[in-house]
The first five atom37 places (N, CA, C, CB, O) and aatype in JSON, in Angstrom:
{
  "aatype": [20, 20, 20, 20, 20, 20, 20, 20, 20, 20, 20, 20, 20, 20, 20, 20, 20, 20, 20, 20, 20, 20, 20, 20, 20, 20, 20, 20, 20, 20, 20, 20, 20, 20, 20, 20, 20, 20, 20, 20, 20, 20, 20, 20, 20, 20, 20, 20, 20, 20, 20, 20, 20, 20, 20, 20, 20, 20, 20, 20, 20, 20, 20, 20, 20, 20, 20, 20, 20, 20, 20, 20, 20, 20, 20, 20, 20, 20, 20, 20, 20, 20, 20, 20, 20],
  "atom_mask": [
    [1, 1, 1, 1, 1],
    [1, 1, 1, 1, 1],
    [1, 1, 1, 1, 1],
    [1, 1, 1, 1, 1],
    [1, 1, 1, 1, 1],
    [1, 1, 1, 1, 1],
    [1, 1, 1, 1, 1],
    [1, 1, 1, 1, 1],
    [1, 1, 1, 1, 1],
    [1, 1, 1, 1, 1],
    [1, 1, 1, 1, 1],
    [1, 1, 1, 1, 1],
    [1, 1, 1, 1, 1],
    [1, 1, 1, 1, 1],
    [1, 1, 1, 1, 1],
    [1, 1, 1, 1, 1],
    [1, 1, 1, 1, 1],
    [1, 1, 1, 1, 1],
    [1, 1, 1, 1, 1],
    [1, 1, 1, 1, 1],
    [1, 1, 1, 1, 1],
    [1, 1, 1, 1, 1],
    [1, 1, 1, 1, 1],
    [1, 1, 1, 1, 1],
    [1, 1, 1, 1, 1],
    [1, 1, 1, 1, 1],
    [1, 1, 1, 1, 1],
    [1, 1, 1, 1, 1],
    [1, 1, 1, 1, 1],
    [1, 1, 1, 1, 1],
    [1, 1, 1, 1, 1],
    [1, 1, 1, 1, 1],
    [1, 1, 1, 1, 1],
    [1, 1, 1, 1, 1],
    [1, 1, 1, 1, 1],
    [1, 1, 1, 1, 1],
    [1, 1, 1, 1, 1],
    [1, 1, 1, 1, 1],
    [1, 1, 1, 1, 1],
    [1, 1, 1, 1, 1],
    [1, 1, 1, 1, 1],
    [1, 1, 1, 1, 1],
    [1, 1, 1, 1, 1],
    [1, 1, 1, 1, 1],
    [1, 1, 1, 1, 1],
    [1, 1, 1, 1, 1],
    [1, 1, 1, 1, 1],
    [1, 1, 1, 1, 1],
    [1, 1, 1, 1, 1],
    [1, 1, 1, 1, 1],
    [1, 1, 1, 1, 1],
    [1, 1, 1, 1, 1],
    [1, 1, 1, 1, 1],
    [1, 1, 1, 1, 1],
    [1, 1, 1, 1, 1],
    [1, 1, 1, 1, 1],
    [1, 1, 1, 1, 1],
    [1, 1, 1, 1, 1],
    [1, 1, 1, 1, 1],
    [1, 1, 1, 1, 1],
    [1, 1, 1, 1, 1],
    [1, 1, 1, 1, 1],
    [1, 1, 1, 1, 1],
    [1, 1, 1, 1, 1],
    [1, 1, 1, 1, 1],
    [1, 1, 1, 1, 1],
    [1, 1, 1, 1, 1],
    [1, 1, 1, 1, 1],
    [1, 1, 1, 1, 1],
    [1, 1, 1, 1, 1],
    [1, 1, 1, 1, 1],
    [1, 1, 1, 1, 1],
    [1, 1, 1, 1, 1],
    [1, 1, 1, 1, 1],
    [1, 1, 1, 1, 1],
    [1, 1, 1, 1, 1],
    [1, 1, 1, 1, 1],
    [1, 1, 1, 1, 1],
    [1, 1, 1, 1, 1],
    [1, 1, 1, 1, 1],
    [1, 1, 1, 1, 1],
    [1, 1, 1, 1, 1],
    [1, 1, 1, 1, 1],
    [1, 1, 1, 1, 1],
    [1, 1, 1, 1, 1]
  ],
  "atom_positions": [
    [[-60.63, -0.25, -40.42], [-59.63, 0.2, -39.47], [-58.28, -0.4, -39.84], [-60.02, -0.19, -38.02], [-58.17, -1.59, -40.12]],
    [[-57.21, 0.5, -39.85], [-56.41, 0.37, -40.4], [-55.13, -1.12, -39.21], [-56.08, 2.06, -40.76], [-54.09, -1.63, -39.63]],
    [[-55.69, -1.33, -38.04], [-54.86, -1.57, -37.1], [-55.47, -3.43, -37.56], [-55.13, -0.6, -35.32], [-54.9, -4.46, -37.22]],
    [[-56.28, -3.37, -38.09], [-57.42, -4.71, -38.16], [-56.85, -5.76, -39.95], [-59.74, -3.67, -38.37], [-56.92, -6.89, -40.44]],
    [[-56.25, -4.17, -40.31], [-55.77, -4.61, -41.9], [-55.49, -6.07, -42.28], [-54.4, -3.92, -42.26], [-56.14, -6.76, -43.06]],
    [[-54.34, -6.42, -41.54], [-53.08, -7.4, -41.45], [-53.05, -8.11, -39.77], [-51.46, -6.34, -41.82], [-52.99, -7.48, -38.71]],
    [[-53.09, -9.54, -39.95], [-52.92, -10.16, -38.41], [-53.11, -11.49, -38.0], [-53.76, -9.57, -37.55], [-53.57, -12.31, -38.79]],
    [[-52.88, -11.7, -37.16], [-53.52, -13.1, -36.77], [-54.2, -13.29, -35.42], [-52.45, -14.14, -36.8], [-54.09, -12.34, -34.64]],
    [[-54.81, -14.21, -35.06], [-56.31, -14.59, -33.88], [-54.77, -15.58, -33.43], [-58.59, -15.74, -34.65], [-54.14, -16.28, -34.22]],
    [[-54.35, -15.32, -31.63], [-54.02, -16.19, -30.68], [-54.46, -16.99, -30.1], [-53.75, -15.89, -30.07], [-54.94, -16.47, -29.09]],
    [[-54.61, -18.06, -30.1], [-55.9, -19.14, -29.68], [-55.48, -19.38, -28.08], [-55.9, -20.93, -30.75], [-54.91, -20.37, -27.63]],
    [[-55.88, -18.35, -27.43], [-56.12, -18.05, -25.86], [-57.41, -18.0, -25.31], [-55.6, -16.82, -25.49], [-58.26, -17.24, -25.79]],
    [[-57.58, -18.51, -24.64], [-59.2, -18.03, -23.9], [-59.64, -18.01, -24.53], [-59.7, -16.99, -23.24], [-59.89, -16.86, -24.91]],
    [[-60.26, -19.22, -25.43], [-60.62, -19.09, -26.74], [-62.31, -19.27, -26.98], [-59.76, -20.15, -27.53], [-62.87, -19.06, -28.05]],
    [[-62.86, -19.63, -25.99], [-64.03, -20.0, -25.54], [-64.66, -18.12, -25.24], [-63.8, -21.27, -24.03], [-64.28, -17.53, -24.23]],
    [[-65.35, -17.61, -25.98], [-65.36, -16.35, -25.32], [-66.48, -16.29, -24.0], [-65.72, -15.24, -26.49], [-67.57, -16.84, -23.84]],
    [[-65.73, -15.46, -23.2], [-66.23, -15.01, -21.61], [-66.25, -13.12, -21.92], [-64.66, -15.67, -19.99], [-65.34, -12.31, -22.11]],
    [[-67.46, -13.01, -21.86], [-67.6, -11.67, -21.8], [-66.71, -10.65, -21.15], [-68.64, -11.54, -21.34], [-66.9, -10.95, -19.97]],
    [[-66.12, -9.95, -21.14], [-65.44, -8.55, -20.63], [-64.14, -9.34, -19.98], [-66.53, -7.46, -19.32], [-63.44, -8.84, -19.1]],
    [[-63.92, -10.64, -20.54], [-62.68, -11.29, -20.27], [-61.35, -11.34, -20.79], [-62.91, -12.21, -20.31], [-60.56, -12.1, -20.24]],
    [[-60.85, -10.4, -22.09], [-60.2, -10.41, -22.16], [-59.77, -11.96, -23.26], [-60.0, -9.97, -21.01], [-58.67, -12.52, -23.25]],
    [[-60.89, -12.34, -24.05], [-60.86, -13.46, -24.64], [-60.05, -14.02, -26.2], [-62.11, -13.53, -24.67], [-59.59, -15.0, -26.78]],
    [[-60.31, -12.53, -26.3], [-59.64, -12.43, -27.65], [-57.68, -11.9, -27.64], [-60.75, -11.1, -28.51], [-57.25, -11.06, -26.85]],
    [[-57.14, -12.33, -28.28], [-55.46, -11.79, -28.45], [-55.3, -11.89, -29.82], [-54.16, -12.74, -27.66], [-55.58, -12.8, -30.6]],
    [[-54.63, -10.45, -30.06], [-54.77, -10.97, -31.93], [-53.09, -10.18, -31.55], [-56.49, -9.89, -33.64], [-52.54, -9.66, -30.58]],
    [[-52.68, -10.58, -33.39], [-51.36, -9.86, -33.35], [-51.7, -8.43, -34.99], [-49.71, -11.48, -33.68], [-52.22, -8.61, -36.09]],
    [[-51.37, -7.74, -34.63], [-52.11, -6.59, -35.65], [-51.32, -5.58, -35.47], [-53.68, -6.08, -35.35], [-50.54, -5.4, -34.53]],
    [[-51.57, -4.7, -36.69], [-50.86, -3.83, -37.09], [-51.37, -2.43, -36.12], [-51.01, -3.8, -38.69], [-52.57, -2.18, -36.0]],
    [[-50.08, -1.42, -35.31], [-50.1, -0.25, -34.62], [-51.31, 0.46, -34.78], [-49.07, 0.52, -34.95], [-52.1, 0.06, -35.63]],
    [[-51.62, 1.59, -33.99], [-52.34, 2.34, -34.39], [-51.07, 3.78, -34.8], [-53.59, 2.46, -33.24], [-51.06, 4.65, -35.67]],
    [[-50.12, 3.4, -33.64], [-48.83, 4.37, -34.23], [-47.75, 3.95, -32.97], [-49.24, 6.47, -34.32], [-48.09, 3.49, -31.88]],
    [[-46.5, 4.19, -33.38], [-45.34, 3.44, -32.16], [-45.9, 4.06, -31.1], [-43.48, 3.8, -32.22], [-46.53, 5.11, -31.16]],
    [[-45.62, 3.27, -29.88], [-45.58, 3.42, -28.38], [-47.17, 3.59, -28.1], [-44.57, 4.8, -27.82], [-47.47, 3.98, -26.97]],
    [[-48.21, 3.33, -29.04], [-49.3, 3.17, -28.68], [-49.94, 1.89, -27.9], [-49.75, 3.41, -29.65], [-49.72, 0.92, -28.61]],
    [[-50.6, 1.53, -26.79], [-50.46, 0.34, -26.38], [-51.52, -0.5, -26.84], [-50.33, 0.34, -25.09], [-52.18, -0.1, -27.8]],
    [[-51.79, -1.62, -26.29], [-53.28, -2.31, -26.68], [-54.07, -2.98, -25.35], [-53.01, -3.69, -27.88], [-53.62, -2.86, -24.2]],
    [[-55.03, -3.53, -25.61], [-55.43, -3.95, -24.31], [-54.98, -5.61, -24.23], [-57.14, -3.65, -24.11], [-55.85, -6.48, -24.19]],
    [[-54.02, -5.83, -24.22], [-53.96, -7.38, -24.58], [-53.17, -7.76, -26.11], [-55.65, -7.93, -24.66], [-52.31, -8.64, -26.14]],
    [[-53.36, -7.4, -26.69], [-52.62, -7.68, -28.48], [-51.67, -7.39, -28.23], [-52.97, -6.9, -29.91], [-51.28, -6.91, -27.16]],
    [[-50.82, -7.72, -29.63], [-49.58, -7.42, -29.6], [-49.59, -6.41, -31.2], [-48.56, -8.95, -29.44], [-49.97, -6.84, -32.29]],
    [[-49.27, -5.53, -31.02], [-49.57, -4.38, -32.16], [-47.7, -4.28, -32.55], [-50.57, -2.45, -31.33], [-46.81, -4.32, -31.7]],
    [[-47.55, -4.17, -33.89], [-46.61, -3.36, -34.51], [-46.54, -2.81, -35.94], [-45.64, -3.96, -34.35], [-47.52, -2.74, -36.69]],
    [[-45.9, -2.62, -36.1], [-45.77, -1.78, -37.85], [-46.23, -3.03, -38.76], [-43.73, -1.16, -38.47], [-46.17, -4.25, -38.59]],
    [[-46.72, -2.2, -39.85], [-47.4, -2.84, -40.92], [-46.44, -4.04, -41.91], [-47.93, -1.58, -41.82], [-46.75, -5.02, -42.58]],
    [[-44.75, -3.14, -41.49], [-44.02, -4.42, -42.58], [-43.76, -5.36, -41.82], [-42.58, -4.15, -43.39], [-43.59, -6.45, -42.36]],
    [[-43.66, -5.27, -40.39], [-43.44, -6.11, -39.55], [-44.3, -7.43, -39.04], [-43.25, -5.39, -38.76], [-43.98, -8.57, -38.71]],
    [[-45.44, -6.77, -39.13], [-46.84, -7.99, -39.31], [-46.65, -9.11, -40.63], [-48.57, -6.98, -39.75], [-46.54, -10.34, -40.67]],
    [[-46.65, -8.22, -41.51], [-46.69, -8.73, -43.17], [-45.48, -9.98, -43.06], [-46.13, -7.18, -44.57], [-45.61, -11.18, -43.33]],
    [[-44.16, -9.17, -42.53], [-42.92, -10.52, -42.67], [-42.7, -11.64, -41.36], [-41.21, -9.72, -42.84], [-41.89, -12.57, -41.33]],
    [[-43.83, -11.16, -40.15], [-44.76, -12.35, -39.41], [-45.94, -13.23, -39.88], [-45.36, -11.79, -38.39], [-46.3, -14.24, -39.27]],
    [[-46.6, -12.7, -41.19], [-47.59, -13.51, -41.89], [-46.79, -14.4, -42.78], [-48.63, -12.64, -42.69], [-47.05, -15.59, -42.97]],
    [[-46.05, -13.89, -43.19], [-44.89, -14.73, -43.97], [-44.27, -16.04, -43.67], [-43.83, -14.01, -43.99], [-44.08, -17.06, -44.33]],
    [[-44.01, -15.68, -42.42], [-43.13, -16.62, -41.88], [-43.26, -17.65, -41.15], [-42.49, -16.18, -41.37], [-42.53, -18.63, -41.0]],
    [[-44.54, -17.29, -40.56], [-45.63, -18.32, -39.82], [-45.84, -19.02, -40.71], [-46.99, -17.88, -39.23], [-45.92, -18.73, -41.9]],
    [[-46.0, -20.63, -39.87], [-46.82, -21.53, -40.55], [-47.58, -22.41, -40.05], [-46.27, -22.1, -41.22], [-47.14, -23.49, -39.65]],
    [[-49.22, -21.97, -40.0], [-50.02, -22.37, -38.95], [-50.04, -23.89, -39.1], [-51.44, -21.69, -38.97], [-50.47, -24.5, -38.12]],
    [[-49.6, -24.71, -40.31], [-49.61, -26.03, -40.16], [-49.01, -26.8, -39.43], [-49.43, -26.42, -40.93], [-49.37, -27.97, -39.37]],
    [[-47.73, -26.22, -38.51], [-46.64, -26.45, -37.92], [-46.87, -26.16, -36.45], [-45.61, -25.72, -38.53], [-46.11, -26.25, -35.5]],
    [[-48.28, -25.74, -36.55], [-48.87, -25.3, -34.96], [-47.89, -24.68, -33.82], [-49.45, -26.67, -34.2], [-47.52, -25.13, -32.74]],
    [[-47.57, -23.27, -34.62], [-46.65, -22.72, -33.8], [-46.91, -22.52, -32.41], [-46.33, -21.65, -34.29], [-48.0, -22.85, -31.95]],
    [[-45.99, -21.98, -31.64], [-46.26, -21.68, -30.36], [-45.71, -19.63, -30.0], [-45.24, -23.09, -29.4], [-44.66, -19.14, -30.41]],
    [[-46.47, -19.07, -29.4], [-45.89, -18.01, -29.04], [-45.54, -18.1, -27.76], [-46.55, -17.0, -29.28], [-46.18, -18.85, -27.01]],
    [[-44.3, -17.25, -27.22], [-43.96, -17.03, -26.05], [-43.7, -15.8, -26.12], [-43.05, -17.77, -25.55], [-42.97, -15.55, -27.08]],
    [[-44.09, -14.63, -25.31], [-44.19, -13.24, -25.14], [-42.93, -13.21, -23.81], [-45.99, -12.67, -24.75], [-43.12, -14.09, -22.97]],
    [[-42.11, -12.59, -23.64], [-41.2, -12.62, -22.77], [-40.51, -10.78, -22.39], [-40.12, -13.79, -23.46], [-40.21, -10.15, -23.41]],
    [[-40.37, -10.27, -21.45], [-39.96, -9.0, -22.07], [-38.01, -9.64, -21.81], [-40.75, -7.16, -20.97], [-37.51, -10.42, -21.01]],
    [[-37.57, -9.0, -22.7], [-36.08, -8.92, -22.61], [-35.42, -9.92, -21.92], [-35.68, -7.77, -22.04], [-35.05, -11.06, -22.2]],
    [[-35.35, -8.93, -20.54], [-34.8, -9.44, -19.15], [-34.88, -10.52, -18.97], [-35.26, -9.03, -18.09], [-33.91, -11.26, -18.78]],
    [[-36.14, -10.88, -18.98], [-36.6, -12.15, -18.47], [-36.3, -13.22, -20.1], [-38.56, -11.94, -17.82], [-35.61, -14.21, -19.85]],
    [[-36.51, -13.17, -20.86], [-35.64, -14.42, -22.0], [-34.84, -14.32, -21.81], [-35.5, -14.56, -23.38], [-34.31, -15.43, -21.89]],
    [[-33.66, -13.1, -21.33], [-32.32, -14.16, -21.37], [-32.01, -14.65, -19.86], [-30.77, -13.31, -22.02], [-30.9, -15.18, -19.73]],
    [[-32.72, -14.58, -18.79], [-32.83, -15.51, -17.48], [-33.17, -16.92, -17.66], [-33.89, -15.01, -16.54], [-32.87, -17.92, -17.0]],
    [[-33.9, -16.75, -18.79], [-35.01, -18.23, -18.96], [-34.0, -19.0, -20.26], [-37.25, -17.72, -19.72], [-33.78, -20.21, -20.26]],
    [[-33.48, -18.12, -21.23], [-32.75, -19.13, -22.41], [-31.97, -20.29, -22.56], [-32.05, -18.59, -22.98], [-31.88, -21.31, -23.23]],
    [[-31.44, -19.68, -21.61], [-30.57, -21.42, -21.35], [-31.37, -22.56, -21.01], [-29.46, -21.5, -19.99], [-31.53, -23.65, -21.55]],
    [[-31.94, -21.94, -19.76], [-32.64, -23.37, -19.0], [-33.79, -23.8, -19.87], [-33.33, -23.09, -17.3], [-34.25, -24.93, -19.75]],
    [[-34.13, -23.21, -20.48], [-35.59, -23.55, -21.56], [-35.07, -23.67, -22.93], [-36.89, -22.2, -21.64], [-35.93, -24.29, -23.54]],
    [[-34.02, -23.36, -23.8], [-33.65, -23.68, -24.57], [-33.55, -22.66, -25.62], [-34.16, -24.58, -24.68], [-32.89, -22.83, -26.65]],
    [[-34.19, -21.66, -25.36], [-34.83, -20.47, -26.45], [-33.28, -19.97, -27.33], [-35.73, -18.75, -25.33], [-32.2, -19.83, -26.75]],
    [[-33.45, -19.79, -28.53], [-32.17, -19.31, -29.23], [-31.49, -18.29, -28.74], [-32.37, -18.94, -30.47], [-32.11, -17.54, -27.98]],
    [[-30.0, -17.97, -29.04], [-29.53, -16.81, -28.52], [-30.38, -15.78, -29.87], [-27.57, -16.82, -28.34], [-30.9, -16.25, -30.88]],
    [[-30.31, -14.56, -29.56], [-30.52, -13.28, -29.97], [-29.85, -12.22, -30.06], [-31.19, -12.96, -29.52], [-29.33, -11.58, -29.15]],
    [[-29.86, -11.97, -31.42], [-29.18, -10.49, -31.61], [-29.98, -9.4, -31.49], [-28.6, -10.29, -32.9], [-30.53, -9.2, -32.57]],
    [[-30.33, -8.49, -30.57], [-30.98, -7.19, -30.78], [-30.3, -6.36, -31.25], [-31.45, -6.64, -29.81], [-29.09, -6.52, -31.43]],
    [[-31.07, -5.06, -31.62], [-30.03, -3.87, -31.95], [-30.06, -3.26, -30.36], [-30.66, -2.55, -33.38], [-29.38, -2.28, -30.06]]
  ]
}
C-alpha cells in the first residue's frame, strides 16, 4: 500500500488497547483532502523531506495545532513565528 510506503510510528498510546485508537503514524496520502482516522497523511515529497529532517536521537516532540490556535498559543509557549503561503 502505497500510503504505508514512507513514515513514521508516534509514540502515543503506545501500549496497544484494542479499537483504541493506539496507533498514530505520519504517512504518505491516499490523495489530497483525503482524511485518516487519527494519522497525519501528506504527499510523498513531503514525508520524505520530514524523514530527512527528523532526528529521532534528539527525541523530538510533535505538536499538532490547527492554524488559529498556534498563533493564540506562540507567544505564550514560545513556538517560532511562521511563514505560510
Amino acid at each position: 500500500m502505497l500510503s504505508y510506503m514512507n513514515g513514521f510510528f508516534v509514540n502515543h498510546n503506545s501500549l496497544p488497547v484494542k479499537n483504541a485508537g493506539s496507533c498514530v503514524f505520519f504517512h504518505i496520502w491516499r490523495a489530497p483532502g483525503k482524511y485518516t482516522l487519527g494519522c497525519t497523511a501528506m504527499s510523498k515529497n513531503n514525508i520524505q523531506d520530514l524523514l530527512y529532517w527528523i532526528d529521532p536521537i534528539k527525541k523530538p516532540l510533535i505538536i499538532q495545532y490547527v492554524i488559529s490556535d498556534y498563533e493564540i498559543l506562540r507567544k505564550s509557549m514560545e513556538f517560532p513565528d511562521i511563514d505560510l503561503p
